[in-house]
C-alpha positions as CSV (number, residue, x, y, z in Angstrom):
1,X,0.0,0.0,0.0
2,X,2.9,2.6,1.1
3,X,4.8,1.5,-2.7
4,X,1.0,2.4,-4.3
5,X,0.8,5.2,-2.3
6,X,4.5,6.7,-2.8
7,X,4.0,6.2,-7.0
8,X,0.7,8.1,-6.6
9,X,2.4,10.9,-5.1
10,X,5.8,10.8,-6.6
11,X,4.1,10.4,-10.8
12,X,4.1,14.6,-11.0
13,X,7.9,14.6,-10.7
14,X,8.3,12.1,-12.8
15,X,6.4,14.2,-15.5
16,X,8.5,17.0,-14.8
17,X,12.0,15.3,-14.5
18,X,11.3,14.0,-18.3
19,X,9.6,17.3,-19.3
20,X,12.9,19.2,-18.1
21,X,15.1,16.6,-20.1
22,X,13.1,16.8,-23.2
23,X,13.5,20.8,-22.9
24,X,17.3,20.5,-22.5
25,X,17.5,17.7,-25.3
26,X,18.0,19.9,-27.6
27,X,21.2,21.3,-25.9
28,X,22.6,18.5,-24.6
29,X,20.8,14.9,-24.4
30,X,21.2,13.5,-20.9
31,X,21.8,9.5,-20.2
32,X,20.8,8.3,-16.9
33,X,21.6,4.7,-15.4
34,X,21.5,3.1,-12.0
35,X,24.4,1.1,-11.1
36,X,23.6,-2.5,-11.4
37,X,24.9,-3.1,-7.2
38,X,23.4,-6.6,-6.5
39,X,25.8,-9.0,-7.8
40,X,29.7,-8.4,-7.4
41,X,30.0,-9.2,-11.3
42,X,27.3,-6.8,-13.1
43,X,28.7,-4.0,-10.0
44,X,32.3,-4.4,-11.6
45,X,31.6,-5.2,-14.7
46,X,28.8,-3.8,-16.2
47,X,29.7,-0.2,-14.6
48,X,33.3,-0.5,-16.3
49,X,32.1,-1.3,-19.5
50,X,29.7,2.3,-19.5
51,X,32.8,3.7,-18.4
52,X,35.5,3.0,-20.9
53,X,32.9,3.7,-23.7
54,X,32.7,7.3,-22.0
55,X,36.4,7.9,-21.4
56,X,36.6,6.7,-25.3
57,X,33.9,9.2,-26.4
58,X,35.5,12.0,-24.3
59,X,38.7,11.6,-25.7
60,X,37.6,11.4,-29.1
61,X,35.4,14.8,-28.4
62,X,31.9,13.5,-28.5
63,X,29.9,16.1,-27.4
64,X,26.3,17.0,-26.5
65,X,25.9,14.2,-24.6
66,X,26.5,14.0,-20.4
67,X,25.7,10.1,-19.0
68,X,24.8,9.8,-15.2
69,X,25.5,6.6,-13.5
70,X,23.7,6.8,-10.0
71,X,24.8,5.2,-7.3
72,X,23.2,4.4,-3.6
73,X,24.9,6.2,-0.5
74,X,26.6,3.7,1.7
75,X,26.3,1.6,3.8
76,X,23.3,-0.5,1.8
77,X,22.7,-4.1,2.3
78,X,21.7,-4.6,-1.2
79,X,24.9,-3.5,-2.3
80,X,27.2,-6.3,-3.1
81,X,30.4,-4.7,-2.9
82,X,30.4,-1.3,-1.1
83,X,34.2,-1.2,-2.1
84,X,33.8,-0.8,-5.7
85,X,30.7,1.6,-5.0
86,X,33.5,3.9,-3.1
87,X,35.9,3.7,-5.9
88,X,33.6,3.9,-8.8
89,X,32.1,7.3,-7.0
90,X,35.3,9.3,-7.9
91,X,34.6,9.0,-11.1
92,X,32.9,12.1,-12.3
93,X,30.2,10.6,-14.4
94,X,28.9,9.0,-11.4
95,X,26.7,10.6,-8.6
96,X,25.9,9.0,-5.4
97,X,22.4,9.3,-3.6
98,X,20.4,7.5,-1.5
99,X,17.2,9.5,-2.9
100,X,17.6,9.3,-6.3
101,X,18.6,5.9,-6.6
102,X,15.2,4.3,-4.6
103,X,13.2,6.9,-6.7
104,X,14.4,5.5,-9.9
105,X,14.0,2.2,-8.8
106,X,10.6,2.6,-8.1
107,X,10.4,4.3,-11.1
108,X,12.8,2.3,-13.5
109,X,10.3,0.2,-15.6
110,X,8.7,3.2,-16.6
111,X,11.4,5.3,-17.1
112,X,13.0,2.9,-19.6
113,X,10.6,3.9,-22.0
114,X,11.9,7.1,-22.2
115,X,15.4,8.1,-24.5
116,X,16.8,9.1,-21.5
117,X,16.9,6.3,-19.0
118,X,19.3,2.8,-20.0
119,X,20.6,-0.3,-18.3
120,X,24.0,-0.7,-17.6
121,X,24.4,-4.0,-19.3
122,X,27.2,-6.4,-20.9
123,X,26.7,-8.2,-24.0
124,X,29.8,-10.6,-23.4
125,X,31.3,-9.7,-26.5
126,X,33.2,-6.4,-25.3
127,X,36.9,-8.1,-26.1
128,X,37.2,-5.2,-28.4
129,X,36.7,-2.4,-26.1
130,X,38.6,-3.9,-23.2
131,X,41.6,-4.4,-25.3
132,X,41.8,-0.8,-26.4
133,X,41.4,0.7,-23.3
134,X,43.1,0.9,-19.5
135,X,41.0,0.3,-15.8
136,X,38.6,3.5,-14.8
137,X,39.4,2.9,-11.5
138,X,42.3,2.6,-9.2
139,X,43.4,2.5,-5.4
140,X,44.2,5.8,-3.8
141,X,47.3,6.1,-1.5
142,X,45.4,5.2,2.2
143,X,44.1,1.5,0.6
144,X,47.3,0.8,-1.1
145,X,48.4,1.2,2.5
146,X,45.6,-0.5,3.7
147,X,46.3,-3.2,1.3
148,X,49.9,-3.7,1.9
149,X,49.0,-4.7,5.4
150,X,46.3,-7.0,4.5
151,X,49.5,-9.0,2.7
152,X,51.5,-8.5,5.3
153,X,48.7,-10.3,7.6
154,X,48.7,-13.2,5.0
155,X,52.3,-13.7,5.2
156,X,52.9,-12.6,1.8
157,X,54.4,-9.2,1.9
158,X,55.8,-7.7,-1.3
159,X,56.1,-11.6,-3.0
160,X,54.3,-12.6,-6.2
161,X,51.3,-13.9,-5.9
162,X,48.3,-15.7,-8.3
163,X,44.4,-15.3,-7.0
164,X,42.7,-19.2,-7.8
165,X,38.8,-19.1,-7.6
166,X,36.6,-21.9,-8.3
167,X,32.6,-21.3,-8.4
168,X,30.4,-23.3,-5.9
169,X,26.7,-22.1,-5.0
170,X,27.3,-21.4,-1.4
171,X,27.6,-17.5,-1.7
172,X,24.0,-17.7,-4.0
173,X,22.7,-19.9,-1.0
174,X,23.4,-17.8,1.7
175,X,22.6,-14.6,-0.3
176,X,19.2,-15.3,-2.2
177,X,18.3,-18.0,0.8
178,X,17.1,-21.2,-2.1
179,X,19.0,-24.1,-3.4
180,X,20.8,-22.9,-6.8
181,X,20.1,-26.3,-9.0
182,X,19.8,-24.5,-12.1
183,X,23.2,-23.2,-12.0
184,X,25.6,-25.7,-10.2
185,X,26.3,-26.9,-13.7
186,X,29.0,-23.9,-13.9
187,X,30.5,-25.2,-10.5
188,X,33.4,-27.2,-10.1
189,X,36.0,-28.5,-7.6
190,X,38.5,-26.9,-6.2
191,X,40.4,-30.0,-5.1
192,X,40.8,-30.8,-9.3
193,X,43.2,-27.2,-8.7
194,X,45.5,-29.0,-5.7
195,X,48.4,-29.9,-9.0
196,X,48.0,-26.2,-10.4
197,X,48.6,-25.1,-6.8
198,X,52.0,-26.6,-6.2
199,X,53.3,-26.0,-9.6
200,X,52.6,-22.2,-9.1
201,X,54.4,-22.8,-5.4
202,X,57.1,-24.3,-7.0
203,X,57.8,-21.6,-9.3
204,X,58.0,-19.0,-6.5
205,X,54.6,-18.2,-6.9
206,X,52.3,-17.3,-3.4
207,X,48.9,-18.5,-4.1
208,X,45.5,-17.0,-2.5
209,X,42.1,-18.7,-3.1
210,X,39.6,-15.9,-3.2
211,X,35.6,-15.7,-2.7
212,X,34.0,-14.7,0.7
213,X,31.8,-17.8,1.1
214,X,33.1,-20.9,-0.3
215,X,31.8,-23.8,0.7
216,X,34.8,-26.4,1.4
217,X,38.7,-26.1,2.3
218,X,40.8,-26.9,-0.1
219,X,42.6,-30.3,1.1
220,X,46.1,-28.8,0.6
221,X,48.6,-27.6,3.4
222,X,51.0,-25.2,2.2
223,X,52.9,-22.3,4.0
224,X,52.6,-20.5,0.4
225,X,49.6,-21.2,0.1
226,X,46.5,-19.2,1.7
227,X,42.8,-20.4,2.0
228,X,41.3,-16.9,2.0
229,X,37.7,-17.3,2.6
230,X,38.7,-19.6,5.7
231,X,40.8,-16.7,7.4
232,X,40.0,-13.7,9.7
233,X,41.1,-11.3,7.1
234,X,37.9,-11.2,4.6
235,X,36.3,-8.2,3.9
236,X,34.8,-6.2,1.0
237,X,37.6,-4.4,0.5
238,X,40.0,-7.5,1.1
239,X,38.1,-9.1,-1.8
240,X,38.5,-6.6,-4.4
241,X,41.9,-5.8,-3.4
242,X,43.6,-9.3,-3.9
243,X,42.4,-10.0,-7.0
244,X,43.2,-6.1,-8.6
245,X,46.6,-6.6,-7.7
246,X,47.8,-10.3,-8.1
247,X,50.4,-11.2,-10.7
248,X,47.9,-13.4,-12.6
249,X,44.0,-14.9,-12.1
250,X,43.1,-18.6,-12.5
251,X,39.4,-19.5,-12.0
252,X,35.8,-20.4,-13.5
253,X,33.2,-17.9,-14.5
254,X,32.0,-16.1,-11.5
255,X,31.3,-12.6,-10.1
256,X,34.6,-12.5,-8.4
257,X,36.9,-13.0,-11.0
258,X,35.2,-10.1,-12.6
259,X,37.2,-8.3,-10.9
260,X,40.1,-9.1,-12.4
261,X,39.2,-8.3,-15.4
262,X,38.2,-4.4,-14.6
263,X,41.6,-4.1,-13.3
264,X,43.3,-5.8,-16.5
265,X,44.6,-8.5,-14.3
266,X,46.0,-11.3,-16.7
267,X,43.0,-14.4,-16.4
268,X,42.8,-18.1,-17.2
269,X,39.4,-19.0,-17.5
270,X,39.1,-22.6,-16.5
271,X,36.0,-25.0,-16.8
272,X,34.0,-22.4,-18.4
273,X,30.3,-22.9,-19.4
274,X,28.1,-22.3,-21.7
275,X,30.2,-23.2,-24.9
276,X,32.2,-20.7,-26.1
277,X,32.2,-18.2,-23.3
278,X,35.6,-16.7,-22.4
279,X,37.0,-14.0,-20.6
280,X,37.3,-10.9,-23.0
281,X,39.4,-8.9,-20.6
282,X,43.0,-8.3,-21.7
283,X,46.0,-10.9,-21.7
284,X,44.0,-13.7,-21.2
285,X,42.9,-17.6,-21.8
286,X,40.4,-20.4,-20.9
287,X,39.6,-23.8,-21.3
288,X,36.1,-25.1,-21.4
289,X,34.1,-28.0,-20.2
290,X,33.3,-31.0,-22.3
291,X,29.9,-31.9,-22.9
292,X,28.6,-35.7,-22.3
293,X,25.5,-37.3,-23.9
294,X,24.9,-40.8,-23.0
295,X,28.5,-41.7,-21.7
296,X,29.7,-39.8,-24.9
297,X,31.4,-36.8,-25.4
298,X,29.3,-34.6,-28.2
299,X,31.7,-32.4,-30.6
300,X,31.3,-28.7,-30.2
301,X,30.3,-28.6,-33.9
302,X,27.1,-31.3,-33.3
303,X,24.0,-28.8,-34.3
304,X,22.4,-29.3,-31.1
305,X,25.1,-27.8,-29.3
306,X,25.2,-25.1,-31.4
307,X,22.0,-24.0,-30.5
308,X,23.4,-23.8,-27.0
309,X,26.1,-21.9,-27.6
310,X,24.5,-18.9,-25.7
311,X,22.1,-20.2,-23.2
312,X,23.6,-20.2,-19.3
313,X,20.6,-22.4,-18.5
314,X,22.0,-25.3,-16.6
315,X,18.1,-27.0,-17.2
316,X,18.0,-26.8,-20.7
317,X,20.5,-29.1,-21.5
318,X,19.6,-32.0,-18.7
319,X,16.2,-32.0,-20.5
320,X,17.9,-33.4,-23.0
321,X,20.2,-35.3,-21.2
322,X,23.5,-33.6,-21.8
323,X,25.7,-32.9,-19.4
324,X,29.1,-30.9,-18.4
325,X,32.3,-32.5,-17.8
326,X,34.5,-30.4,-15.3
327,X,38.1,-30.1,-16.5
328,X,40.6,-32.7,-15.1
329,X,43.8,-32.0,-12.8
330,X,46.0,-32.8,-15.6
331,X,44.1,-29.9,-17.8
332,X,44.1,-27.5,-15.4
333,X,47.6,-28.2,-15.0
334,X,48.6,-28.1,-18.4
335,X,46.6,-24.6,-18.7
336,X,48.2,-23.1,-16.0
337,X,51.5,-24.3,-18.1
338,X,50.4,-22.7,-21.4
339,X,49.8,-19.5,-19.4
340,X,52.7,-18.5,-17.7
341,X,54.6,-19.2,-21.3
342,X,51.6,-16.9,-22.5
343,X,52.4,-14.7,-20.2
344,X,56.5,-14.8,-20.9
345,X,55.6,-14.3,-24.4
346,X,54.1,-11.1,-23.6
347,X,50.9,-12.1,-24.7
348,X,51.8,-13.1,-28.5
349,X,50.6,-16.4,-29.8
350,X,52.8,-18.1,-32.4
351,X,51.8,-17.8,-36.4
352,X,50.4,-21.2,-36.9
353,X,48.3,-21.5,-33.3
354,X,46.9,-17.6,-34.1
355,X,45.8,-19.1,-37.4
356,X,44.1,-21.9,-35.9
357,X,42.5,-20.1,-33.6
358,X,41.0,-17.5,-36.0
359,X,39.5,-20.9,-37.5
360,X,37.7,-21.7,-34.7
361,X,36.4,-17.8,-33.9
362,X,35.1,-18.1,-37.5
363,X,33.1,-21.3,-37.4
364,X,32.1,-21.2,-33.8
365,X,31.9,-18.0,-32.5
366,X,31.3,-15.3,-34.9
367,X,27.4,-14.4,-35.2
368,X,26.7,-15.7,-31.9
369,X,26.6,-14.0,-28.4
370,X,30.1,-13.9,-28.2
371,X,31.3,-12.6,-31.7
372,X,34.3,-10.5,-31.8
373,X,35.8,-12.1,-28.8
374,X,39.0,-13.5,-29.6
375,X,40.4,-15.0,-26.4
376,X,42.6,-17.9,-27.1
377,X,41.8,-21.7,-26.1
378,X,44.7,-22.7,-24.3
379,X,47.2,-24.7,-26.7
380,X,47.4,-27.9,-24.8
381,X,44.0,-28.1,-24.5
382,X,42.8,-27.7,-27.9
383,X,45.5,-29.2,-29.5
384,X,44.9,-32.7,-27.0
385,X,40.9,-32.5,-28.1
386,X,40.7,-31.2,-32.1
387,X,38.5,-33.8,-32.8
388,X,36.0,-31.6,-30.6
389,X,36.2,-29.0,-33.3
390,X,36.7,-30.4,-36.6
């Protein structure tokens, strides 16, 4: 009754706000968003996107044209990470209020309708525009300093370090309070990572499993190796802070590794899903899952898993009994391998693989969700399963 009542009262403005636009249209058209705050992914991601098209516009002299992102005052529960909030509200095309924020809410369907009201949204096939352009934001001096400490508390200290994630639907669990069937066929385990891990030790490498609320330990022991969501030190700003400024990322497709990518961290994707996603950030990789049908594995060219190449609808494919296959030790392994060479390298792949590769972008990716995105399949990977792709 109070929502009825507030809309009843509140429509006038709402005329008025979009009269006043329409009069000023003709000066300058105005661009109004709300920060997408619910889920640490669409906060980092979504937001960064809007802004590297503006600070591409703006240094290309687009003019007539002011976007405003809003953002809620802090602190909010419904604000997934209030550290990103913080840092994304320096940026001048973004305004922070409590007040206007819930009033577009309430408002937002309707608003929509209008030319001057958008969603912050990503399309999955920014590769382009995130490999032409630098991170929006940055750390000021006070959290660097904040940060250091945090490193010093995890006994790493100036040392190089990778962040490891892998996705389980404990943090959905806990936040939306209902099982997350539908999606656990994008989880994996993080025990399958345990080889990666002491490689990476081995080659001088600290390593930090990130996510606030994982659901199991990983069943490794290792003075080099930190089990961050099981430690007194998580935090918000802990979260975002790892991941920004670790030498490299490895992990599956979740909200937190989103992060790196905002901050141009260097990212292997590992047992992605659906078919044919890949991180589109800079420097990176991935490997995907196999896909099983009957006690078979199905070649990503069979026509019905084409169709599927853009649906992250864990149901759709059990009803017709396919099924993903998480990556094994040994290919995670062998990832990890073909990435740090990657990154040696400097992120240049040899003639005949980059030839290959734009093979496969051709035939399976281009004209689908993901077109334009020209992440690499790790070597070993596609190279030990071609008969997936040809």
């Amino acid at each position: 009754m109070k929502f009825i009542l507030f809309k009843i009262i509140t429509y006038p403005v709402v005329l008025i706000i979009i009269l006043i636009l329409y009069l000023i249209k003709y000066n300058i058209n105005i661009r109004i968003a709300l920060l997408n705050t619910g889920r640490i992914g669409h906060l980092a991601l979504n937001t960064e996107i809007e802004l590297r098209r503006l600070s591409i516009k703006k240094k290309n002299n687009v003019k007539k044209e002011k976007t405003i992102l809003i953002a809620p005052s802090l602190p909010q529960d419904y604000v997934a990470n209030e550290q990103l909030v913080k840092m994304y509200s320096r940026n001048s095309n973004v305004y922070k209020s409590w007040i206007c924020f819930t009033f577009i809410s309430i408002w937002h369907d309707y608003l929509l309708k209008t030319p001057f009201f958008f969603k912050l949204d990503v399309r999955s096939n920014e590769y382009k525009l995130f490999n032409n352009s630098n991170s929006i934001i940055n750390f000021n001096s006070k959290e660097h300093s904040k940060g250091a400490k945090m490193l010093n508390d995890l006994s790493i200290g100036g040392n190089k370090y990778v962040c490891i994630f892998t996705r389980d639907s404990n943090y959905l669990e806990i936040k939306e309070s209902k099982k997350q069937n539908n999606r656990s066929c994008r989880d994996s385990d993080i025990d399958l990572m345990i080889p990666s891990v002491k490689h990476l030790i081995k080659n001088g490498y600290y390593v930090v499993r990130v996510g606030s609320c994982a659901k199991e330990k990983m069943s490794l022991e290792d003075d080099m190796f930190i089990d961050y969501p099981f430690t007194n030190n998580v935090s918000e700003f802990n979260d975002v802070y790892l991941v920004a400024n670790a030498d490299f990322f490895v992990g599956t497709s979740s909200g937190i590794c989103d992060i790196a990518t905002i901050f141009d961290v260097p990212r292997l994707g590992v047992d992605m899903t659906p078919f044919g996603h890949a991180p589109f950030g800079q420097k990176s990789m991935f490997i995907p899952k196999k896909i099983r049908n009957n006690g078979a594995v199905i070649p990503f060219y069979d026509q019905q898993l084409i169709k599927f190449i853009d649906n992250f609808s864990c149901p759709d494919l059990w009803h017709l009994e396919y099924e993903f296959i998480d990556n094994t030790e040994s290919e995670i392994l062998l990832a990890v391998i073909d990435f740090i060479s990657f990154i040696d390298s400097g992120f240049v792949l040899n003639y005949e693989y980059a030839d290959e590769m734009g093979r496969y972008y051709d035939f399976f990716i281009k004209n689908s969700r993901f077109d334009g995105v020209k992440t690499p399949i790790c070597p070993s990977w596609y190279n030990n399963n071609t008969k997936l792709y040809r």
